[in-house]
C-alpha positions in Angstrom: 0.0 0.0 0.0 1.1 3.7 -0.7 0.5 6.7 1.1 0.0 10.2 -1.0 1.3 13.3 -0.6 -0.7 16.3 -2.7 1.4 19.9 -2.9 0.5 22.7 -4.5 3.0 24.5 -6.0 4.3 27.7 -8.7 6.4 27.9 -11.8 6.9 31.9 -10.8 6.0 34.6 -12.0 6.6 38.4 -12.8 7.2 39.1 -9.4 7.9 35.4 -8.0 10.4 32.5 -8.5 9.8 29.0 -9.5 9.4 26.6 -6.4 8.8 23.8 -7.6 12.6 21.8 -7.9 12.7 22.9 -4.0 9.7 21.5 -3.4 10.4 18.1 -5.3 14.2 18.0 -3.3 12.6 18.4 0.2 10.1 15.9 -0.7 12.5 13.5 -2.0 14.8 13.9 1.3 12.1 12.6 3.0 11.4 9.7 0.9 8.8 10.4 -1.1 8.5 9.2 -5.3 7.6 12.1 -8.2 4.5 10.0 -9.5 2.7 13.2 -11.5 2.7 17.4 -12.1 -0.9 18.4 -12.8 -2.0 22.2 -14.1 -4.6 23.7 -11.7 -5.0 26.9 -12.8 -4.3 28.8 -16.0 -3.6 32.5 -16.7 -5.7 34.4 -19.7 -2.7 33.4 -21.8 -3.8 29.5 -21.8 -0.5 29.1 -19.8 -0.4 27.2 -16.1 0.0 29.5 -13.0 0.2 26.6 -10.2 0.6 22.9 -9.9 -0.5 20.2 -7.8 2.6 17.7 -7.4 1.9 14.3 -6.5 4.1 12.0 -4.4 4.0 8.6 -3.2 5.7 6.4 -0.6 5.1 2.7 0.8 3.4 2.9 4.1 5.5 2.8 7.2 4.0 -0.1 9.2 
């Protein structure tokens, strides 16, 4: 069985930097497996503003 980890995260912008290889490192420290990168939400440009990364891991028992 796997447990799931759901993280919301942002390519940057004007103003902002790109979080997302941080987020994946930390997440990876801890054990946790890159399953997917979805698009939630979408500027007026058709481009993706924020993600949703998924991880995975085998339950501790």
């Amino acid at each position: 069985m796997y447990e799931y980890q759901f993280v919301e995260t942002s390519l940057g912008g004007f103003f902002s930097s790109p979080t997302h290889r941080e987020t994946i490192s930390e997440y990876a420290a801890q054990g946790w497996r890159l399953v997917q990168v979805l698009p939630l939400e979408y500027n007026g440009h058709g481009k993706p503003t924020s993600y949703e990364i998924i991880f995975e891991r085998p339950i501790q028992e």
